[in-house]
MIDOSE-1310 file (N, C-alpha, C; in nm, 2 decimals, decimal comma, always signed):
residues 153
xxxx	+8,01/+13,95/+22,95/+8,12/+13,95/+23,04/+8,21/+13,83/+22,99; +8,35/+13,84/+22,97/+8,46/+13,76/+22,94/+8,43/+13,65/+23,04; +8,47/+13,54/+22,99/+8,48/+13,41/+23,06/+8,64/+13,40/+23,15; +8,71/+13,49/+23,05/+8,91/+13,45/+23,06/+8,93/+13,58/+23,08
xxxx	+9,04/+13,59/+23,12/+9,11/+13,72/+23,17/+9,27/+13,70/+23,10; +9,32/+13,78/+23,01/+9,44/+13,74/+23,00/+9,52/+13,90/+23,02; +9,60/+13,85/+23,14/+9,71/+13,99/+23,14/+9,82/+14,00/+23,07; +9,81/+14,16/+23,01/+9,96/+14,15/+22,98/+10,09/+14,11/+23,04
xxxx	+10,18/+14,05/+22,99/+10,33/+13,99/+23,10/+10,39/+14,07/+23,01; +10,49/+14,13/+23,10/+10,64/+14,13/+23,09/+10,73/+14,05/+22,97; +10,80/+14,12/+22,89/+10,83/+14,00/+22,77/+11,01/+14,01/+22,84; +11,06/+13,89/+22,78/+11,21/+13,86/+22,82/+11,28/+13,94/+22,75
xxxx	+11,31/+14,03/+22,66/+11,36/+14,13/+22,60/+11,32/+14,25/+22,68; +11,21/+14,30/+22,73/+11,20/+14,40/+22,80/+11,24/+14,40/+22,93; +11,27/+14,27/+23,02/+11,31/+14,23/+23,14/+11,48/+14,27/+23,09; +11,52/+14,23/+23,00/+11,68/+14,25/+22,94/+11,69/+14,43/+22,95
xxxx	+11,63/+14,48/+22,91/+11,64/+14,64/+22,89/+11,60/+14,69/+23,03; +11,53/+14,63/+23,09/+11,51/+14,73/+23,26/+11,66/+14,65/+23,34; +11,70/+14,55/+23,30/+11,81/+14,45/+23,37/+11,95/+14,56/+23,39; +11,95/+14,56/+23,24/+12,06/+14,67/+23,16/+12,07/+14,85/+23,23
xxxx	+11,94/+14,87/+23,24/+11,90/+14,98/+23,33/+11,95/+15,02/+23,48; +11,91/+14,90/+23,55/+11,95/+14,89/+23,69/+12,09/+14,90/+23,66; +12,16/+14,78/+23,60/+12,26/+14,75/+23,62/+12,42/+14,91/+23,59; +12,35/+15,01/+23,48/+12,42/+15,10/+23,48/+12,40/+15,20/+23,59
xxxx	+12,28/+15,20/+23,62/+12,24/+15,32/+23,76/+12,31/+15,19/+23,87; +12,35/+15,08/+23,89/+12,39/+15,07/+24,02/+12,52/+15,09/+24,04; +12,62/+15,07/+23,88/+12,74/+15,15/+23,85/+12,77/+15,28/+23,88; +12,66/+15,36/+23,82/+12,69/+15,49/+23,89/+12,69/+15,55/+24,01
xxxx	+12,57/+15,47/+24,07/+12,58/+15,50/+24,26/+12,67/+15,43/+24,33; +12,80/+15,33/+24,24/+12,87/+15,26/+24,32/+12,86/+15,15/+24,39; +12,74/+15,09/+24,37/+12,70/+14,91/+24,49/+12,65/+14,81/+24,36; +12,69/+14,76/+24,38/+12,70/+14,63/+24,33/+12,52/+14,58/+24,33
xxxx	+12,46/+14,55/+24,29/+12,32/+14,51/+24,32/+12,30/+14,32/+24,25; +12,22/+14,27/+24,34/+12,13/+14,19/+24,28/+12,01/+14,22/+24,21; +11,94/+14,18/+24,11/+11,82/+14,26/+24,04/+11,75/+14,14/+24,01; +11,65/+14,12/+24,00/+11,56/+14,05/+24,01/+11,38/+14,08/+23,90
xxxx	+11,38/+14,03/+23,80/+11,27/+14,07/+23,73/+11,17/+13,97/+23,69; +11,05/+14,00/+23,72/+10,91/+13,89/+23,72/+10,81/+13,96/+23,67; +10,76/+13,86/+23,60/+10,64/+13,89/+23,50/+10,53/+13,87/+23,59; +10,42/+13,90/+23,54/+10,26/+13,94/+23,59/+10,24/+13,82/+23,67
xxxx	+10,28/+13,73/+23,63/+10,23/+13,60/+23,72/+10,34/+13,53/+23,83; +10,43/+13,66/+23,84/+10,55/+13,61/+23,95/+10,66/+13,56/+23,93; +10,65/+13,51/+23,80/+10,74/+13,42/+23,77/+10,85/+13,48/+23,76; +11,02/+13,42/+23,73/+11,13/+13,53/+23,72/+11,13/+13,51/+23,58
xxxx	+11,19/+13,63/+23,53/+11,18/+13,66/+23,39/+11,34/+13,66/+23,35; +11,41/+13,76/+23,49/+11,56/+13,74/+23,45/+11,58/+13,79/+23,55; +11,76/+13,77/+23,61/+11,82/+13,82/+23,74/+12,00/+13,82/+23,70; +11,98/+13,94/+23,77/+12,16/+13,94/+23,72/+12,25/+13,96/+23,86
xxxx	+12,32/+13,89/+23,90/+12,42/+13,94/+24,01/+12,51/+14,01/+23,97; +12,55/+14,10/+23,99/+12,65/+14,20/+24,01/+12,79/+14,11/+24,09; +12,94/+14,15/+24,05/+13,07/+14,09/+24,16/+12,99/+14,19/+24,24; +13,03/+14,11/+24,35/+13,00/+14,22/+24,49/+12,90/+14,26/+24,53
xxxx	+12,78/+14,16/+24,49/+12,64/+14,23/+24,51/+12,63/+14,08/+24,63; +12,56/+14,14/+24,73/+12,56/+14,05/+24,90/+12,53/+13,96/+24,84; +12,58/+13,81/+24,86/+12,46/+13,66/+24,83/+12,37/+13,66/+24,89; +12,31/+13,70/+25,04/+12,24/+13,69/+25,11/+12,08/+13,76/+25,04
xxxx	+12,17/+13,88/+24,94/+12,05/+13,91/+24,91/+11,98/+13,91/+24,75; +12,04/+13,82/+24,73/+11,99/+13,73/+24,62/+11,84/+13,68/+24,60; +11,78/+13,61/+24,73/+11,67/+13,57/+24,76/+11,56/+13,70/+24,77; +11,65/+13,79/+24,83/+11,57/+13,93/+24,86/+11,54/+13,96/+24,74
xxxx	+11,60/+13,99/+24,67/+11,60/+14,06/+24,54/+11,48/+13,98/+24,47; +11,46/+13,85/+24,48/+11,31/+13,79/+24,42/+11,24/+13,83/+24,46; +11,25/+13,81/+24,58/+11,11/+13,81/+24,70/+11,10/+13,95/+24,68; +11,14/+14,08/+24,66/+11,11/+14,21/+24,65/+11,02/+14,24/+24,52
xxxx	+11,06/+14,15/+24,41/+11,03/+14,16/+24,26/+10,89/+14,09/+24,27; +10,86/+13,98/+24,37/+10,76/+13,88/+24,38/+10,62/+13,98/+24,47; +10,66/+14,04/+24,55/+10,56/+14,12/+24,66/+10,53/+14,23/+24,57; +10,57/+14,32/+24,51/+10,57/+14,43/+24,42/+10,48/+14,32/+24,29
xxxx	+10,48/+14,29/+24,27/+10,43/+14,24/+24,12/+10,27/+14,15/+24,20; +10,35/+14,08/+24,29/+10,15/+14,00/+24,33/+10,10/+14,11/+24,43; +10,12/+14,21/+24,52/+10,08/+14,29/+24,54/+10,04/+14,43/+24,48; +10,08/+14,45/+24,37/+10,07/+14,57/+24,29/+10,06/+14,68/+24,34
xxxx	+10,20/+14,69/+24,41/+10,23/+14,83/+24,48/+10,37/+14,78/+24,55; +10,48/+14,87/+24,51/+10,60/+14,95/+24,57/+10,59/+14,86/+24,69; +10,75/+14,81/+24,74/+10,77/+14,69/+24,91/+10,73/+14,81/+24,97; +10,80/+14,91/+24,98/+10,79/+15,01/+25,05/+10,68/+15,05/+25,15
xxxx	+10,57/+15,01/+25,05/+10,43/+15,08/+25,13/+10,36/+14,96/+25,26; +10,49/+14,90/+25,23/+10,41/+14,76/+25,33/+10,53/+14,85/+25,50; +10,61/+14,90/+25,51/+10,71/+14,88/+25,59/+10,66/+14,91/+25,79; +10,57/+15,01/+25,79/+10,49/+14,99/+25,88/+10,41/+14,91/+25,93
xxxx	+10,32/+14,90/+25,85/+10,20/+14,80/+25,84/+10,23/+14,68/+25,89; +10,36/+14,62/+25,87/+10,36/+14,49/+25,93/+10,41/+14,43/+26,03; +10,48/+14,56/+26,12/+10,48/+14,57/+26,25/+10,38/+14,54/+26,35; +10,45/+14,49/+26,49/+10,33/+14,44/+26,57/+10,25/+14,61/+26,59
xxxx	+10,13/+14,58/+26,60/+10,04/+14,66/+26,60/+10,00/+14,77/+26,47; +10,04/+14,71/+26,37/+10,02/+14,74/+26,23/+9,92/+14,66/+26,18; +9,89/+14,73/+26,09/+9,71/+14,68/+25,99/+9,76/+14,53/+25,94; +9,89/+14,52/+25,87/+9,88/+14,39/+25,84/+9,99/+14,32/+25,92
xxxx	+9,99/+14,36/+26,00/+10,08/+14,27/+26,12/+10,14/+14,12/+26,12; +10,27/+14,08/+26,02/+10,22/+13,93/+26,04/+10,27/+13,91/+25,85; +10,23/+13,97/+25,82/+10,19/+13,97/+25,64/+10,31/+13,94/+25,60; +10,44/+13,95/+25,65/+10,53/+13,90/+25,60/+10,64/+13,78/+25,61
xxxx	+10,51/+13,70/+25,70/+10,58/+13,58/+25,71/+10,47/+13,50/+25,60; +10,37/+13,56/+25,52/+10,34/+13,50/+25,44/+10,39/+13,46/+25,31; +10,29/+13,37/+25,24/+10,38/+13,33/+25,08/+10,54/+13,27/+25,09; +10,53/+13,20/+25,21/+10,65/+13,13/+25,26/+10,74/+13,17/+25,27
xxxx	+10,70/+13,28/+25,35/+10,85/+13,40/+25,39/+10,93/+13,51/+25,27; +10,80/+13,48/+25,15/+10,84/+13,52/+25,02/+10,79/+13,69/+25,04; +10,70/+13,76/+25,11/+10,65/+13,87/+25,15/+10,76/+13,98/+25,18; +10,79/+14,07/+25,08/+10,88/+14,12/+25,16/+10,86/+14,27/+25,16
xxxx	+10,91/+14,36/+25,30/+10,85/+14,45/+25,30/+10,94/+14,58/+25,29; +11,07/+14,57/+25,28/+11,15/+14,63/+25,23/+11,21/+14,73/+25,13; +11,25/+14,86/+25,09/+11,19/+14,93/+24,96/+11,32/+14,88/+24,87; +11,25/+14,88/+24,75/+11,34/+14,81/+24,63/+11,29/+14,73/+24,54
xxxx	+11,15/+14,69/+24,57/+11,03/+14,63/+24,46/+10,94/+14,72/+24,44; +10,95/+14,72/+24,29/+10,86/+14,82/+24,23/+10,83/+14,80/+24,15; +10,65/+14,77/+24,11/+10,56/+14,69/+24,00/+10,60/+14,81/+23,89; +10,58/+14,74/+23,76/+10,57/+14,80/+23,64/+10,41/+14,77/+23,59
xxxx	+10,41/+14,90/+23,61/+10,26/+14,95/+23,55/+10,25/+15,02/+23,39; +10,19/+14,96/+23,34/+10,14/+14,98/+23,19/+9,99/+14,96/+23,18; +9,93/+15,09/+23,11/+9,82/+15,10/+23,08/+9,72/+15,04/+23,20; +9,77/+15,11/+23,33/+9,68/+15,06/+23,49/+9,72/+14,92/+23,50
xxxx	+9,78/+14,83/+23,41/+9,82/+14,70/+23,47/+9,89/+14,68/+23,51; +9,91/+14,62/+23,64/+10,04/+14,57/+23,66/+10,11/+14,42/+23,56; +10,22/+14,43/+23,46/+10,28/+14,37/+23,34/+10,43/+14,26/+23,43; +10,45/+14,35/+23,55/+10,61/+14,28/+23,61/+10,60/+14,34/+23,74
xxxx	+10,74/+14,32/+23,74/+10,82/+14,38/+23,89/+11,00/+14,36/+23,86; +11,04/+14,47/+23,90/+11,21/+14,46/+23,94/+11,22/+14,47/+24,09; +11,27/+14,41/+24,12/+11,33/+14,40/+24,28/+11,50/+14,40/+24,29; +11,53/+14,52/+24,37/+11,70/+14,51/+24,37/+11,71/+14,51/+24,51
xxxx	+11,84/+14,49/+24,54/+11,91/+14,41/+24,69/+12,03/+14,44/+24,69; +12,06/+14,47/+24,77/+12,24/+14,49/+24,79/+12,31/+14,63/+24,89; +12,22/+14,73/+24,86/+12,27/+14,87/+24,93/+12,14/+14,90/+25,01; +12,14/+15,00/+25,04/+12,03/+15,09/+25,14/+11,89/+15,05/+25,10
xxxx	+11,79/+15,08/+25,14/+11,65/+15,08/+25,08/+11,67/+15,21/+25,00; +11,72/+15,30/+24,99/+11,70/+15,38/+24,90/+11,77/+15,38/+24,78; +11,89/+15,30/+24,79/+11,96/+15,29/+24,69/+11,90/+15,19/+24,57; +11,83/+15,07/+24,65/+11,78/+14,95/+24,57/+11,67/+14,98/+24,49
xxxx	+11,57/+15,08/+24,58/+11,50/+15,16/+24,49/+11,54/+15,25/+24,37; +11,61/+15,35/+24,37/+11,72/+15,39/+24,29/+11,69/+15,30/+24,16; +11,81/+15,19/+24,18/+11,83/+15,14/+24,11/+11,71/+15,07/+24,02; +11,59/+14,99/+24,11/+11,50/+14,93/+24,03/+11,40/+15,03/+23,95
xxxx	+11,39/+15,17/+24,00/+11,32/+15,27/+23,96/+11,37/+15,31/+23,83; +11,48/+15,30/+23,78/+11,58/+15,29/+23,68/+11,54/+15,22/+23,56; +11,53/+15,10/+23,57/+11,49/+15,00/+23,57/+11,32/+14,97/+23,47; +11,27/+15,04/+23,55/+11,10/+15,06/+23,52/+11,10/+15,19/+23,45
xxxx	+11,15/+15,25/+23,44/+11,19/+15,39/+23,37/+11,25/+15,39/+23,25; +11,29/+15,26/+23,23/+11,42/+15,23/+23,14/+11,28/+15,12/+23,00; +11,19/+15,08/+23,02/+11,10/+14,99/+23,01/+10,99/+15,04/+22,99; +10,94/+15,14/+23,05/+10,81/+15,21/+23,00/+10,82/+15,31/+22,92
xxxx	+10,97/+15,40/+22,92/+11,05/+15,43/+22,77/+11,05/+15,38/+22,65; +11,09/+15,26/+22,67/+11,11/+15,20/+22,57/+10,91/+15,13/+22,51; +10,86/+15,08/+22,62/+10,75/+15,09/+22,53/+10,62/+15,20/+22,47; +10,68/+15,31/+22,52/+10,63/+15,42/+22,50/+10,74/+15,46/+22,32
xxxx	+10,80/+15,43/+22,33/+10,90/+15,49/+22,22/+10,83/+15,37/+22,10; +10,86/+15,25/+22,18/+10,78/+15,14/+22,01/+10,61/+15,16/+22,01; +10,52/+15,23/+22,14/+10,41/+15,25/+22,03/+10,37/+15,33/+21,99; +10,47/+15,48/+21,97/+10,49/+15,56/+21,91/+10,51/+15,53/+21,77
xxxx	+10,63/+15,43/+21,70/+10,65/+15,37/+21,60/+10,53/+15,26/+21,54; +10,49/+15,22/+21,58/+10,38/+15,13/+21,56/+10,26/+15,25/+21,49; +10,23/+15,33/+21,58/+10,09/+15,41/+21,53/+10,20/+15,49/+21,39; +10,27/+15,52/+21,38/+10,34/+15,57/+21,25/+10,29/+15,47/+21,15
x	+10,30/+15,36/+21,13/+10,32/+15,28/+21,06/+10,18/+15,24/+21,02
């Protein structure tokens, strides 16, 4: 049995290409977004404001990218649950209010690992998803396309 565990992260070039991603899907739907992208260990990897994207939800847009990436699963599936009389009732005043349960954080999964998270902020919960789903679409493309090239070689 391994003594270390080392996960794949998220690299800052591929945080740039899901960034780039969001940012033309949130052009096309018209809202302005905050976007927000963190590597396997939470950390932010990159974040871009949009003119016109809420300030307010600036913080959101982490905290969405932060709960999707240390939870390893979509804000979305928290939205119930943490209602009074919900399974985890409470859960999102944890991680110092960094919990967030809102849809628009969505882990990037590679090879069953979770590698990141994009979190967007600014329009509807459907829109933010939209947008970060873009995003992670835009990123698993592309590393699907270079290890395609790689095994050529």
């Amino acid at each position: 049995m391994a003594a270390i565990h080392r996960p794949a992260h998220l690299t800052h070039h591929a945080a740039k290409i899901a960034s780039a991603a969001c940012l033309e899907k949130s052009r096309a739907i018209g809202v302005p977004m905050n976007v927000a992208i963190v590597d396997a260990s939470l950390y932010l990897l990159h974040f871009e404001r949009m003119p016109g994207a809420k300030l307010t939800s600036v913080d959101i847009s982490m905290n969405k990218a932060f709960t999707a990436a240390g939870h390893r699963a979509p804000t979305s599936v928290y939205k119930e649950a943490v209602w009074p009389g919900g399974a985890a009732f409470g859960l999102n005043s944890s991680n110092d209010g960094k919990f967030m349960y809102v849809a628009g954080g969505i882990p990037i999964v590679v090879d069953g690992e979770v590698v990141g998270a994009i979190g967007c902020s600014t329009g509807t919960p459907a829109q933010d998803t939209e947008v970060a789903q873009a995003g992670v679409d835009a990123v698993l493309s592309y590393i699907k396309k270079n290890s395609q090239l790689k095994a050529k070689l």
